[in-house]
Every structure is written in structure tokens, then in C-alpha cells.
N, C-alpha and C positions, 0 to 999 in steps of 0.2 A: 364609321370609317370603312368597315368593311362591306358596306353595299353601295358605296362611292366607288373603292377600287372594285367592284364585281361589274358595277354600273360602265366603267372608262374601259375595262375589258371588253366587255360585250360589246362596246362600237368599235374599239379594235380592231375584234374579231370579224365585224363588219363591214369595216372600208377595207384590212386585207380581203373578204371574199369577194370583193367588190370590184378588186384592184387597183385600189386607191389606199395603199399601204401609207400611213403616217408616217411622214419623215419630218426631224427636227435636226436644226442645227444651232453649230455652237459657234462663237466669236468672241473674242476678249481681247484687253488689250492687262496681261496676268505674265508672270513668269512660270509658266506650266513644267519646269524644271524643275519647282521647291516640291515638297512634301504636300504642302497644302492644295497645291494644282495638281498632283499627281491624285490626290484623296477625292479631286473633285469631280475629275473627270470618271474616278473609279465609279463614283455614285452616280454618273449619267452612266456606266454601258450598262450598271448595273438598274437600272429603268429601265434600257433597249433593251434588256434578256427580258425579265419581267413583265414587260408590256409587248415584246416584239414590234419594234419600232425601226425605223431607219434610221439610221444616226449618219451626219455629216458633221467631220472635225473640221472647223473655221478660223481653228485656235492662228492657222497660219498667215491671216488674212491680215490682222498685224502684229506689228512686233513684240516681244518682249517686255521692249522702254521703247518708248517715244524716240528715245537718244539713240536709240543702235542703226535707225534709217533715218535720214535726212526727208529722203523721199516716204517715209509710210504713211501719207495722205495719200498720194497718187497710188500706192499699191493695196491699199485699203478700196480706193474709187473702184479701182478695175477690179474687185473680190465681190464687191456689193452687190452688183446687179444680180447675184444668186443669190442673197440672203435674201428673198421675199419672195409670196407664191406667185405663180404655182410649183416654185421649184421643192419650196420647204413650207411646211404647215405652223411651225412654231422655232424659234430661235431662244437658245439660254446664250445669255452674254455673263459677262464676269469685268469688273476693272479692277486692278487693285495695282497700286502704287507704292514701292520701298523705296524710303529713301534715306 
């Protein structure tokens, strides 16, 4: 394990010298309000210190619930076009539904 993470350092270390600093972004369609969304985002910035990464929060991109916009297809459409490179190297998503 620990010559995995020595290993994912080392290219880190790399693309930042390089200037081609790793950025990763997030999107979900989660209630980032609860406990469990706050725990989860703690564990990505705690990756981006770690790793020294770029982080982009997407959490915005849509809603909550499904229910609180009528419209969050359309304002998802118009978020999308930067979720893919070359803007971002990697994307974590999340759904999760209460009901």
C-alpha cells in the first residue's frame, strides 16, 4: 500500500512540475447538507491536501432533490460541458436519495 501511494506521489509531483497540476472534480445529485455529505466531502479536501490536487466542487451543478428544480436537467446541461478534460482529469460523483 505504501509504494502505491509513494508511487501516485511521485507522478503528482510530476505533472505539478510539469504544469500540468491534477485536477479532479465532484458532482452529485446528494444532500451535502446532512452529516454524511459534509464527512464526505471532508475526506476529498482531505485527498487534495495529501495529494496536492486541484479540487473543483460540482456539488452545485445539481440539486439537492430532483424536486427542488423543475428545471435541473437544463441547469445540469449547462454545468456539464466542464465536467470532462481537458478541463478536469478525474470526477467523483455521489447519488444518494432519501426518501
Amino acid at each position: 500500500m505504501a509504494l502505491k501511494i509513494s508511487t501516485r506521489k511521485q507522478l503528482l509531483a510530476e505533472r505539478k512540475a510539469a504544469g500540468a497540476r491534477v485536477t479532479i472534480g465532484f458532482t452529485g445529485i446528494a444532500d451535502l447538507r446532512h452529516f454524511i455529505g459534509l464527512e464526505y466531502i471532508k475526506g476529498m479536501m482531505k485527498a487534495v491536501a495529501d495529494y496536492d490536487i486541484n479540487f473543483i466542487n460540482m456539488g452545485g451543478a445539481v440539486r439537492y432533490s430532483l424536486f427542488d428544480d423543475i428545471n435541473f436537467l437544463s441547469h445540469y446541461m449547462k454545468n456539464f460541458k466542464f465536467m470532462k478534460a481537458p478541463l478536469i482529469d478525474g470526477i467523483v460523483t455521489w447519488a444518494a436519495v432519501a426518501f
